[in-house]
Each structure stands twice: as structure tokens, then as C-alpha cells.
DSSP file (Angstrom, degrees, kcal/mol; ACC not computed):
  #  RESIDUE AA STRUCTURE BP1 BP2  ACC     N-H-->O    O-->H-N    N-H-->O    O-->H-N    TCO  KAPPA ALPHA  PHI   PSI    X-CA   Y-CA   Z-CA
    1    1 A X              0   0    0      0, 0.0     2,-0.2     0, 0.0     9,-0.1   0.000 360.0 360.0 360.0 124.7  207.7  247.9  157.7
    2    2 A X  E     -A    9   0A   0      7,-0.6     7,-2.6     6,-0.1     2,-0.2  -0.631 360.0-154.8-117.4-173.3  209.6  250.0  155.7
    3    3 A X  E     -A    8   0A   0     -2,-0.2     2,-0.3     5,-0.2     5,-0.2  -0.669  10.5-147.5-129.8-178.6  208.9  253.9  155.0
    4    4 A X  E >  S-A    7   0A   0      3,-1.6     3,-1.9    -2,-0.2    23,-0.0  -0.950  85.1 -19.5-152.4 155.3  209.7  256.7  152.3
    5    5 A X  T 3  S-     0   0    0     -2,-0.3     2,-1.1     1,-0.3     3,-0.1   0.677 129.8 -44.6  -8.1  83.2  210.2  260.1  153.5
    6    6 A X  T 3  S+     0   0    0      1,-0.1    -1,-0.3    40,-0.0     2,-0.3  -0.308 107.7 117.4 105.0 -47.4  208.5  259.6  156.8
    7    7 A X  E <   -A    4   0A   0     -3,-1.9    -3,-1.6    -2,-1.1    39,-0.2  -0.536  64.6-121.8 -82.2 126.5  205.6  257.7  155.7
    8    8 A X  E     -A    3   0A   0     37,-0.4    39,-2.7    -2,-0.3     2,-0.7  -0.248  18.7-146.2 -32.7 118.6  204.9  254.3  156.9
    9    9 A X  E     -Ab   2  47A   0     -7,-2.6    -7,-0.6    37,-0.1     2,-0.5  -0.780  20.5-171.5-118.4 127.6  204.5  251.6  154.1
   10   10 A X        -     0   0    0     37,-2.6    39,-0.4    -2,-0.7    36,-0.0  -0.689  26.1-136.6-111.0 142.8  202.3  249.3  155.2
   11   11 A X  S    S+     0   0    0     -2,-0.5     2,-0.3    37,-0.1    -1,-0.1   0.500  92.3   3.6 -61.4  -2.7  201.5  245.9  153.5
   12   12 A X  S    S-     0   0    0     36,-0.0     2,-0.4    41,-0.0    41,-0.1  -0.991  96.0 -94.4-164.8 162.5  197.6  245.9  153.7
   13   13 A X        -     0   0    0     39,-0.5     2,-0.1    -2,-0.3     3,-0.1  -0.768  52.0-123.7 -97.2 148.4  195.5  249.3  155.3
   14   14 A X    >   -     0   0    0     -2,-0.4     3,-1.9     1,-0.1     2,-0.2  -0.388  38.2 -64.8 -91.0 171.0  195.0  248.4  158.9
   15   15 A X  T 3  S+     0   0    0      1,-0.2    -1,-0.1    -2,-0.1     3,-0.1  -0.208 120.7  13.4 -82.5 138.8  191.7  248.3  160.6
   16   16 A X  T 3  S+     0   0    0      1,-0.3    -1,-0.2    -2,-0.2     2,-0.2   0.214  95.8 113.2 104.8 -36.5  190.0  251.7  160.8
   17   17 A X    <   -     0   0    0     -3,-1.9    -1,-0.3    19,-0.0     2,-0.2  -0.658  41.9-177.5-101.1 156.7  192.2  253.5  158.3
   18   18 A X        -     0   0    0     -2,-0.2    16,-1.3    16,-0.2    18,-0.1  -0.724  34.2 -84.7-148.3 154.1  190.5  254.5  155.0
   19   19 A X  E     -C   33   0A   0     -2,-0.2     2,-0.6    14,-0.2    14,-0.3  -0.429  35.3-111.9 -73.9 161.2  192.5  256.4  151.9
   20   20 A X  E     -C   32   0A   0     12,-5.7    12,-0.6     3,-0.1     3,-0.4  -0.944  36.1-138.2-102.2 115.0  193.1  259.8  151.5
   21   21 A X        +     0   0    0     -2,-0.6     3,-0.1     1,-0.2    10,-0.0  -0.243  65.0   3.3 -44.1 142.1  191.3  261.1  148.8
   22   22 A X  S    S+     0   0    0      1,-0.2     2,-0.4    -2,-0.1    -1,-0.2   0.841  95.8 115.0  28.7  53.1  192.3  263.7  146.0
   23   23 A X        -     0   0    0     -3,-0.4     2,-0.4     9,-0.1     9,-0.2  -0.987  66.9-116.3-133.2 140.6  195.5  263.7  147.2
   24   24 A X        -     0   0    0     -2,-0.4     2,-0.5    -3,-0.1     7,-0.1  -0.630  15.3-131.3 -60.8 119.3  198.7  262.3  145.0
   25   25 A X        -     0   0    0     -2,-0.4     5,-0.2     1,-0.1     4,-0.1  -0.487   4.8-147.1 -94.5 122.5  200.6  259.9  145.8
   26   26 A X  S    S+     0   0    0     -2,-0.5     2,-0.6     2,-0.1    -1,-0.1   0.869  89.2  65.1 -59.0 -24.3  204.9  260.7  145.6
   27   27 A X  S >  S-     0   0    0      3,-0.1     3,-1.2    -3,-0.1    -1,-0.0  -0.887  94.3-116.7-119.1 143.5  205.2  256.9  144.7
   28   28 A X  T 3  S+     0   0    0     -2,-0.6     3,-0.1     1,-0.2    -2,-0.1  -0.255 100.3  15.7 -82.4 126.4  203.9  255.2  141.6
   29   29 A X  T 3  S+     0   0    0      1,-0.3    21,-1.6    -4,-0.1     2,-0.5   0.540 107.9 114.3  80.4  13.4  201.1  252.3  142.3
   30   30 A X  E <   - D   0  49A   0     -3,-1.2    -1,-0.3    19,-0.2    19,-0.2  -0.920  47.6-173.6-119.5 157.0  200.8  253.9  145.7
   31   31 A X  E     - D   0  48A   0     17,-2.5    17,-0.9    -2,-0.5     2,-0.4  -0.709  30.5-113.3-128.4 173.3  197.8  255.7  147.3
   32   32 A X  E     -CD  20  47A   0    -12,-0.6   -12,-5.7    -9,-0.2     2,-0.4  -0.891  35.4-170.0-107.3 137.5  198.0  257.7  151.2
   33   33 A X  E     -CD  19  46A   0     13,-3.1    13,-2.6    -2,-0.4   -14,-0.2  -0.874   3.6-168.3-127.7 160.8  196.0  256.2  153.6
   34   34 A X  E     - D   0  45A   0    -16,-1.3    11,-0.2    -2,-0.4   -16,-0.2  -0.695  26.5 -92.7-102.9 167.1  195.1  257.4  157.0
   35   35 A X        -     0   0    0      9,-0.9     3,-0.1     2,-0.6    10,-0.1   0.470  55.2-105.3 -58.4  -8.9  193.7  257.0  160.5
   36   36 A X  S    S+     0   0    0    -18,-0.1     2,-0.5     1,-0.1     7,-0.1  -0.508 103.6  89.2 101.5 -62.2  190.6  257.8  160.6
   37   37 A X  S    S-     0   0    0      1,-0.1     7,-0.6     5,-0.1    -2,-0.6  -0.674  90.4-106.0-108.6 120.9  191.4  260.9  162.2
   38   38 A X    > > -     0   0    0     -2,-0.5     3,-4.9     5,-0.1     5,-1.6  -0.171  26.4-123.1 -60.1 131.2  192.2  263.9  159.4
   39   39 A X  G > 5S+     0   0    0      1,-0.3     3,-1.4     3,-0.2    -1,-0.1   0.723 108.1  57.8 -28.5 -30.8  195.8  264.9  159.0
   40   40 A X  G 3 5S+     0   0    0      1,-0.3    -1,-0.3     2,-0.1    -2,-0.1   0.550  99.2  54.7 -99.0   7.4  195.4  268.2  159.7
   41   41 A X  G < 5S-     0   0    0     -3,-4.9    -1,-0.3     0, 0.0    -2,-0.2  -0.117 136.1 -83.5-119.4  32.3  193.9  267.6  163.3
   42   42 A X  T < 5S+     0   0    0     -3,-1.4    -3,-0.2    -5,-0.0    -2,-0.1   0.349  80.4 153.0  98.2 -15.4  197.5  265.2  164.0
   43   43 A X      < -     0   0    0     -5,-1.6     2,-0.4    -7,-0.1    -5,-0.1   0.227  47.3-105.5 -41.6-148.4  196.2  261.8  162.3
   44   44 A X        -     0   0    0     -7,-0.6    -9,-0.9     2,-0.0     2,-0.5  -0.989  31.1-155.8-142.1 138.9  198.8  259.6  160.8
   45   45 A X  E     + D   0  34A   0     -2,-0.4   -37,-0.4   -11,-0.2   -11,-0.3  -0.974  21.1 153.6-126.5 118.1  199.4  259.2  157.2
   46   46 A X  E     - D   0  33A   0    -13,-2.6   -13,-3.1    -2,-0.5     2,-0.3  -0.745  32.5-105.5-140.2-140.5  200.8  256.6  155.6
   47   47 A X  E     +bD   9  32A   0    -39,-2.7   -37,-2.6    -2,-0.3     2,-0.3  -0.960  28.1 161.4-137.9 136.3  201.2  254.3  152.0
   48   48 A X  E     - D   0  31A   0    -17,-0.9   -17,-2.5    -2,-0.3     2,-0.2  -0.896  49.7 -87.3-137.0 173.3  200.0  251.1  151.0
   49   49 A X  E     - D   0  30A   0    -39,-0.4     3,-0.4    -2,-0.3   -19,-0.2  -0.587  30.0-127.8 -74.4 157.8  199.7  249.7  147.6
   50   50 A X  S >  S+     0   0    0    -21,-1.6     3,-1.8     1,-0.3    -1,-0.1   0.776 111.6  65.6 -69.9 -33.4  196.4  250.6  145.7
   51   51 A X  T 3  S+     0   0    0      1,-0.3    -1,-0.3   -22,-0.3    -2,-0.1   0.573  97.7  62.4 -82.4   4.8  196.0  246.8  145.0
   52   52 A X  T 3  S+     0   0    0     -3,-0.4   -39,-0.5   -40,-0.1    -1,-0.3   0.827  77.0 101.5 -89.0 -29.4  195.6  246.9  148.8
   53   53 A X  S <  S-     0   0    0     -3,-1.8   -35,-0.1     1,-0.1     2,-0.0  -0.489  78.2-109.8 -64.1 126.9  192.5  249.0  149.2
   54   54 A X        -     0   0    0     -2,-0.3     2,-0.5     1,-0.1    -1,-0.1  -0.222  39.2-161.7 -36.8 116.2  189.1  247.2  149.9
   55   55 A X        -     0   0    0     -3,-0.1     2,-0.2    -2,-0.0    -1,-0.1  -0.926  16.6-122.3-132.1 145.3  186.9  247.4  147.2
   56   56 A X    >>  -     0   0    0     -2,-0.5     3,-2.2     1,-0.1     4,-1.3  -0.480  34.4 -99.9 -76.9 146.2  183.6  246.9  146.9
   57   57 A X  H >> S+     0   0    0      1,-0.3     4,-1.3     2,-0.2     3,-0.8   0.734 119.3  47.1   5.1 -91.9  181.9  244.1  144.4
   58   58 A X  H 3> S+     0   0    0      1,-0.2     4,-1.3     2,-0.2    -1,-0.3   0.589 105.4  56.9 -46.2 -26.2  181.0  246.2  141.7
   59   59 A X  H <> S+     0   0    0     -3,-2.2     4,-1.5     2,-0.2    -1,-0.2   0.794 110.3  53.2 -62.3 -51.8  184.5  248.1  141.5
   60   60 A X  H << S+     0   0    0     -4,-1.3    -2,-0.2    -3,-0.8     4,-0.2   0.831 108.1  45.1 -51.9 -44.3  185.8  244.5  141.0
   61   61 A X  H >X S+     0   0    0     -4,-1.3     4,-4.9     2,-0.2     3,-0.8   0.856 114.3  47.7 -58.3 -64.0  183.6  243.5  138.1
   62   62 A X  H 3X S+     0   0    0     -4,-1.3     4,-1.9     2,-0.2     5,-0.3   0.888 113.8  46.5 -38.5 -57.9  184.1  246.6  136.3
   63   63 A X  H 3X S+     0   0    0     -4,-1.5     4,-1.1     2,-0.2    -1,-0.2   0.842 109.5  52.3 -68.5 -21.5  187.8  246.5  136.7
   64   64 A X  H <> S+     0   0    0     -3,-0.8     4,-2.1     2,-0.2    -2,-0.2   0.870 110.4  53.0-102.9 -47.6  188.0  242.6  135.7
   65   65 A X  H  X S+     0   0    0     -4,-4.9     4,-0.7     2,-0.2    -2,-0.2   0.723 109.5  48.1 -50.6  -8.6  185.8  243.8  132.2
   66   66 A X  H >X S+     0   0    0     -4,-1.9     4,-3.3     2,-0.1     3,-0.6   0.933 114.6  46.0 -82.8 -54.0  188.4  246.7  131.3
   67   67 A X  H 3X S+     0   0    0     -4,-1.1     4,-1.4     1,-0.3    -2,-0.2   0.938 108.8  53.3 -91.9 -47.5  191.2  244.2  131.8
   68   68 A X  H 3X S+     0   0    0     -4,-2.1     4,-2.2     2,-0.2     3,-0.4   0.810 119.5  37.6  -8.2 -66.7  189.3  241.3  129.7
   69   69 A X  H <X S+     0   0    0     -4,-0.7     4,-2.7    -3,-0.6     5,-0.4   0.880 114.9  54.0 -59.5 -66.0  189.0  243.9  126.8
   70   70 A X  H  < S+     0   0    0     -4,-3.3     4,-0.3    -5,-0.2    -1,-0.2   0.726 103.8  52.4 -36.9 -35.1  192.1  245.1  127.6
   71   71 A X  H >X S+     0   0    0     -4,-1.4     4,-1.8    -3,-0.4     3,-1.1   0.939 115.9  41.4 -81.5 -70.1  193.7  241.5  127.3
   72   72 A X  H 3X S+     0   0    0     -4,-2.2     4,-2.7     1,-0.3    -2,-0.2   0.801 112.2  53.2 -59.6 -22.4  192.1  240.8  123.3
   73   73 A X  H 3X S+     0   0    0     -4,-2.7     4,-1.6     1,-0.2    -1,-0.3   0.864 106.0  47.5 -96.0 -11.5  192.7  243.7  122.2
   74   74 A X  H <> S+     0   0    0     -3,-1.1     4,-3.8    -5,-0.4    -2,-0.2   0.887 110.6  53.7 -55.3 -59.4  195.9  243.5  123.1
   75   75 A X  H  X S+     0   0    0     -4,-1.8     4,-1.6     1,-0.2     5,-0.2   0.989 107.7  60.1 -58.4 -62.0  196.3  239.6  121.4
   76   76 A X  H  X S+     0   0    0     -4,-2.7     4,-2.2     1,-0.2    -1,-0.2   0.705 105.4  35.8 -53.8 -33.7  195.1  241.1  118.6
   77   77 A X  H  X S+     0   0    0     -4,-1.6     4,-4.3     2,-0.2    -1,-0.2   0.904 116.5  51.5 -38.5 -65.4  197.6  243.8  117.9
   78   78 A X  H  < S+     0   0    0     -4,-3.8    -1,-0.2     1,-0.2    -2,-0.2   0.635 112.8  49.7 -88.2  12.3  200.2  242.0  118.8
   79   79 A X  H  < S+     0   0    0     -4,-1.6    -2,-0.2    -5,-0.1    -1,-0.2   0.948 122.9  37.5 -83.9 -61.2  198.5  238.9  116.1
   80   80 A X  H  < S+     0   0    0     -4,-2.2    -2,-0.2    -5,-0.2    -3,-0.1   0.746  85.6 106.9 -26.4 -56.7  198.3  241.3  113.7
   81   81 A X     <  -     0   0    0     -4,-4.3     2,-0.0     0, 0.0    -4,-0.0  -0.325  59.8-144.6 -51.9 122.5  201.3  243.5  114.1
   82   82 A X        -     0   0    0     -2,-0.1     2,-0.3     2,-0.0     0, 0.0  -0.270  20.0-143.8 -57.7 172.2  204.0  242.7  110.9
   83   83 A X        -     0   0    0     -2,-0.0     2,-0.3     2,-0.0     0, 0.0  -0.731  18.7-171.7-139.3 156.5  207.3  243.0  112.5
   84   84 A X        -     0   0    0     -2,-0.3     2,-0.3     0, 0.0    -2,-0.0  -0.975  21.5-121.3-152.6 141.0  209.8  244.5  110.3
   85   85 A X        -     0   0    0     -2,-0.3     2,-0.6     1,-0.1    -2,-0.0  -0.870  35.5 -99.6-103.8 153.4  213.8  244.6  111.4
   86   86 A X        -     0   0    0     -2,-0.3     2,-1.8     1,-0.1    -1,-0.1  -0.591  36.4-154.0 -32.8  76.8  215.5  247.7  111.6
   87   87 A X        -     0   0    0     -2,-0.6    -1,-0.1     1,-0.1    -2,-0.0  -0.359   6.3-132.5-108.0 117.4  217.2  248.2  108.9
   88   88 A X        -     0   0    0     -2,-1.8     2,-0.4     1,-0.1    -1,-0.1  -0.029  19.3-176.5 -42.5 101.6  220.6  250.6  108.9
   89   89 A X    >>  -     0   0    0      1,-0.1     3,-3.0     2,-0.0     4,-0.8  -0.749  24.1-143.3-109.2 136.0  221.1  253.0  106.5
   90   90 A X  H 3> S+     0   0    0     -2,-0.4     4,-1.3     1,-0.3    -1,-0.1   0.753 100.1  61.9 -57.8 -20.5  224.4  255.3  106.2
   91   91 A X  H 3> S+     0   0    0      1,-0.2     4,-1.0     2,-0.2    -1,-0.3   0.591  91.5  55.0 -69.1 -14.0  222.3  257.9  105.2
   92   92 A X  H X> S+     0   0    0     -3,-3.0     4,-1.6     2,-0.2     3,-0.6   0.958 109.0  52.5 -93.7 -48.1  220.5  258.2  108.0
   93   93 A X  H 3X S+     0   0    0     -4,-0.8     4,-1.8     1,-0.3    -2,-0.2   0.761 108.7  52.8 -47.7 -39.5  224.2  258.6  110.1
   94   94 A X  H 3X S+     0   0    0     -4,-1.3     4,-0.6     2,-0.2    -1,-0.3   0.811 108.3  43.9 -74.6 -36.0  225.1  261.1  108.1
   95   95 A X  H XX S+     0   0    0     -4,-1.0     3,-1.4    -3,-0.6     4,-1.3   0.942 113.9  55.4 -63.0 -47.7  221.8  263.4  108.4
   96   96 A X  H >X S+     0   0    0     -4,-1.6     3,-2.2     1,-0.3     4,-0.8   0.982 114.9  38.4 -52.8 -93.3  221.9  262.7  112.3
   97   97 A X  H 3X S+     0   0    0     -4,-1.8     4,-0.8     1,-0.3    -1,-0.3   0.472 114.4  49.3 -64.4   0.7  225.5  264.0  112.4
   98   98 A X  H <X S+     0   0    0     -3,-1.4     4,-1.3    -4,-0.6    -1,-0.3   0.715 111.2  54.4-105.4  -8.6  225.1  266.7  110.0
   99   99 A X  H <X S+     0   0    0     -3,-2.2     4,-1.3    -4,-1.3    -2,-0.2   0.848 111.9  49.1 -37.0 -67.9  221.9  267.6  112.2
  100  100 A X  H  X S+     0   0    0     -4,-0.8     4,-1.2     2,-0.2    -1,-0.2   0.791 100.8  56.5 -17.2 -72.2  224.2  267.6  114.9
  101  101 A X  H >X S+     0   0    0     -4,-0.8     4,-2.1    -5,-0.4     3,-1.8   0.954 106.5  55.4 -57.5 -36.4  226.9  269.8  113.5
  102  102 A X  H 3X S+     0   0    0     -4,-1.3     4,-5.2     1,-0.4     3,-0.5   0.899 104.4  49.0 -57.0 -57.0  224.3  272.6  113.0
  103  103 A X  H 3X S+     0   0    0     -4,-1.3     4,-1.6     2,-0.2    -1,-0.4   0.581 107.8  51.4 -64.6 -22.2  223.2  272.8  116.2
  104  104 A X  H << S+     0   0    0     -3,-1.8     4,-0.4    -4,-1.2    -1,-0.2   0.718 109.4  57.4 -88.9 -25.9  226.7  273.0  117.7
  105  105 A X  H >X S+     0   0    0     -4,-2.1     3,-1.8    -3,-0.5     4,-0.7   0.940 107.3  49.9 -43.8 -68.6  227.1  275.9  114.9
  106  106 A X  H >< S+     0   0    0     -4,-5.2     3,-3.9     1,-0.3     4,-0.2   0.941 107.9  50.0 -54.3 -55.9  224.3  277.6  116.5
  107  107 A X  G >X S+     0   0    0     -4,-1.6     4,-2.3     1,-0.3     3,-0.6   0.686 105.6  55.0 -41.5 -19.5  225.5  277.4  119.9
  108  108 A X  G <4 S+     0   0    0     -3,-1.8    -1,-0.3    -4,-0.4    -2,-0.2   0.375 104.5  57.0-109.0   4.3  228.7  278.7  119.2
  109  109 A X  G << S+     0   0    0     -3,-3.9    -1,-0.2    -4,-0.7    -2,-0.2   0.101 104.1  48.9-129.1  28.1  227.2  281.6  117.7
  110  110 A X  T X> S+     0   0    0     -3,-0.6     4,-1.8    -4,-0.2     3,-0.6   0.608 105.2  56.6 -95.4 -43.9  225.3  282.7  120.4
  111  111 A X  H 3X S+     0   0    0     -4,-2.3     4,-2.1     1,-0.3     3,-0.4   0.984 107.9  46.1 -66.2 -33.3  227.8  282.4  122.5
  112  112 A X  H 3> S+     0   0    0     -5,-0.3     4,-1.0     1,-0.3    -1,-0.3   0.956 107.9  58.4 -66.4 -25.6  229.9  284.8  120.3
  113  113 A X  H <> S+     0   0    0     -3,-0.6     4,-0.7     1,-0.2     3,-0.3   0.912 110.0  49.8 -69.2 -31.8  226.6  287.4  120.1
  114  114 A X  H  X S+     0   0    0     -4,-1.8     4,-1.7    -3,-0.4    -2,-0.2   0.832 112.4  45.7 -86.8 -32.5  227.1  287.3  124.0
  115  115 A X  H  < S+     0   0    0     -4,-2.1    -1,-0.2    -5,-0.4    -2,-0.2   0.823 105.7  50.9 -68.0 -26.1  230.5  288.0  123.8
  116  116 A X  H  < S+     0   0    0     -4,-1.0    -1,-0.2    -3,-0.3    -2,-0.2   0.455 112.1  59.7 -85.9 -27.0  230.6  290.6  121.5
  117  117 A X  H >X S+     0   0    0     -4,-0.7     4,-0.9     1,-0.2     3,-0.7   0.989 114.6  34.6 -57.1 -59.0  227.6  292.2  124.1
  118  118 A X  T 3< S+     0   0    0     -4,-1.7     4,-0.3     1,-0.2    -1,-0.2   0.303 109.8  59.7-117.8  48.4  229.7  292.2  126.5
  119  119 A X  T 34 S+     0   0    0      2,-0.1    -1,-0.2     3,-0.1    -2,-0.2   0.228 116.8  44.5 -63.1 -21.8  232.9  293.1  124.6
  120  120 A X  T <4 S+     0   0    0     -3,-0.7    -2,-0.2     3,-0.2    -3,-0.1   0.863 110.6  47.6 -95.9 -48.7  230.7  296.0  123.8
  121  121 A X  S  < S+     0   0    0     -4,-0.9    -3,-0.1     1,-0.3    -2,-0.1   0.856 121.3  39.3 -88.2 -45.1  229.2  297.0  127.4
  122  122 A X  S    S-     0   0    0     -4,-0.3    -1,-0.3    -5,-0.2    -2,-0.2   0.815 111.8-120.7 -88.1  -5.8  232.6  296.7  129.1
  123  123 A X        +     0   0    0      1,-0.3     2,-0.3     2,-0.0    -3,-0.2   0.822  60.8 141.0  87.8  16.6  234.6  298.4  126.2
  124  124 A X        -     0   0    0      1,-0.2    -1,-0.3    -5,-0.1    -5,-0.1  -0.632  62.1 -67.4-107.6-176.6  236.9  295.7  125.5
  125  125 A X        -     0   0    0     -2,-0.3     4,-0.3     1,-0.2    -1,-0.2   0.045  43.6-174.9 -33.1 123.4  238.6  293.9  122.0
  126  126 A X  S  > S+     0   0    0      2,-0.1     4,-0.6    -3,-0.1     3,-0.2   0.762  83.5  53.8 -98.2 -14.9  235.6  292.4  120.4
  127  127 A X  H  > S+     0   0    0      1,-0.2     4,-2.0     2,-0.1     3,-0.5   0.857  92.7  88.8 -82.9 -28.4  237.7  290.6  117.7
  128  128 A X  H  4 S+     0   0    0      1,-0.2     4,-0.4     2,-0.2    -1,-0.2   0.736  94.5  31.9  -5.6 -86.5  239.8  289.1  120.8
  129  129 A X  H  > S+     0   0    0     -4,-0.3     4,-1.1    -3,-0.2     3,-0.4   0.741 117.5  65.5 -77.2 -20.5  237.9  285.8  121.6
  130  130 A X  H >X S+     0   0    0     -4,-0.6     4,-1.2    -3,-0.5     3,-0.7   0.945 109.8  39.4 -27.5 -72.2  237.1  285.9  117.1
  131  131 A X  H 3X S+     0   0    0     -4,-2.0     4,-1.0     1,-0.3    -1,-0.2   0.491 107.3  57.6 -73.9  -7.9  240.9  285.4  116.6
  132  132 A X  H 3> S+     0   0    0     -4,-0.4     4,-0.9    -3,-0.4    -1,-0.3   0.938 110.8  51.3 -81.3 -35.7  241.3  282.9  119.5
  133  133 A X  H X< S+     0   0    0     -4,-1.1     3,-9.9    -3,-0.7     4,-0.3   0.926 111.4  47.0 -52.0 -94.0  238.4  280.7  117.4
  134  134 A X  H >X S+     0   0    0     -4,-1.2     4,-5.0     1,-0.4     3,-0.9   0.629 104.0  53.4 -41.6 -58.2  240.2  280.9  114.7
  135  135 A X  H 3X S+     0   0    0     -4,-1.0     4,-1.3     1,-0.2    -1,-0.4   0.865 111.5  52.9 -39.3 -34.8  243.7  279.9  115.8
  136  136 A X  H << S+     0   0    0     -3,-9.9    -2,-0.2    -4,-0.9    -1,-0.2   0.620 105.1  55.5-111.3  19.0  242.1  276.9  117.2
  137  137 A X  H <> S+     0   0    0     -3,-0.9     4,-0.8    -4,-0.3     3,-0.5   0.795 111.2  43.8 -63.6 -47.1  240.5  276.1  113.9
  138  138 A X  H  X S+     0   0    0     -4,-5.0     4,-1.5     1,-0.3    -2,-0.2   0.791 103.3  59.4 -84.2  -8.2  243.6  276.2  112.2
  139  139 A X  H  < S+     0   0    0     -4,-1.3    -1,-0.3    -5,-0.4    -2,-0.1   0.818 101.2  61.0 -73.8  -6.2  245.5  274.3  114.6
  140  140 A X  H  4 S+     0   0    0     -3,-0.5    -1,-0.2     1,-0.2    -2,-0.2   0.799 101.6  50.2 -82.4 -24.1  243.0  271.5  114.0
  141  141 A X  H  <        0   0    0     -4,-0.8    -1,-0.2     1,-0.2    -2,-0.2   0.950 360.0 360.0 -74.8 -38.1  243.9  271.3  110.3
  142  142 A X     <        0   0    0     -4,-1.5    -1,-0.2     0, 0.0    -2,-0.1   0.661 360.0 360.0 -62.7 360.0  248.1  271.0  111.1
């Protein structure tokens, strides 16, 4: 049997134990099941898969007409669907990176409005970290 944080996961609900309702389960396609006896007076909690809970007749029926429906409409889409391949355009690289550049623009001029704050607050150089920019703009052209 193996667990996730604490809770037991067991491969079918054992006899006697019943879900816990309106509660959320931490792992996906799993529900919390119990003893019988409510958690909060010491019962035992653990996890089974949902396709494991006991369902009555009518729950079955219903659930095997959504997935029917589910199934054609499905065929149909995918009968329908044209497929078209991607096709790459340079232009599109170039908008993406110039997208890019802008946004790295902005960032880099809030952080110089916060610098210049507290350039301001504490009384020091504000042109200081301005002229370090700049030095290591132009060493990128040499």
C-alpha cells in the first residue's frame, strides 16, 4: 500500500468505509475516504481512486451517456478539423524579440527610478549608478 503525506492509498475502499464528502482531494483523480467513524472524533482517512467508489446503477448510466456524446462529438471535430502546418515567419522572430527588448527597457528603468529614490533618501551620487550604465554600454560597442 503506498501513502502520500500520511494518507493511506488504498486500491479499492474497504468494507465499511464511505467518501468524504465536500472535501478536496490534494491528488488529481483521487477522492478521501474514511472509516465510518468522522475524522474529527479520531477516524482514519485515507485515498482511493474515484474510479474506485461504488456507484449506484443510475450514476453509471448517466456517466456512460456523457461519455457516448462525449466520444462523437469528439470524432467529429477531430473529422472535421483542417489541419494546417505551422508555418515560420521571420517576422514574427523579430516582433517577439523586439517585444522582448522593451520589456527588458522597462525593467531597467524601474530599477533606475528605485535607485535614484534611494540615491535621494540616503543623500548619495544619483548620477553614480547612470554613468556605471553607460560605461558598460559603451564597452559593448569596442
Amino acid at each position: 500500500m503506498n501513502q502520500y503525506k500520511g494518507y493511506n492509498i488504498h486500491p479499492s475502499i474497504p468494507n465499511g468505509w464511505s467518501e468524504l464528502k465536500n472535501v478536496g482531494s490534494p491528488v488529481h483523480g483521487y477522492v478521501y475516504i474514511y472509516n465510518g467513524v468522522p475524522p474529527i472524533k479520531g477516524g482514519i482517512i485515507g485515498l482511493t481512486h474515484f474510479t474506485n467508489l461504488p456507484k449506484n446503477n443510475k450514476d453509471i448510466i448517466e456517466n456512460q451517456k456523457k461519455l457516448k456524446i462525449s466520444k462523437s462529438d469528439n470524432k467529429d471535430i477531430i473529422e472535421n478539423k483542417k489541419t494546417k502546418d505551422f508555418i515560420f515567419d521571420a517576422s514574427q522572430a523579430k516582433i517577439v524579440n523586439n517585444i522582448a527588448r522593451k520589456k527588458m527597457q522597462e525593467k531597467l528603468l524601474n530599477d533606475i527610478g528605485v535607485d535614484l529614490m534611494i540615491c535621494e533618501i540616503e543623500g548619495w551620487d544619483k548620477l553614480e549608478y547612470i554613468n556605471e550604465l553607460k560605461e558598460l554600454m559603451l564597452s559593448i560597442n569596442k
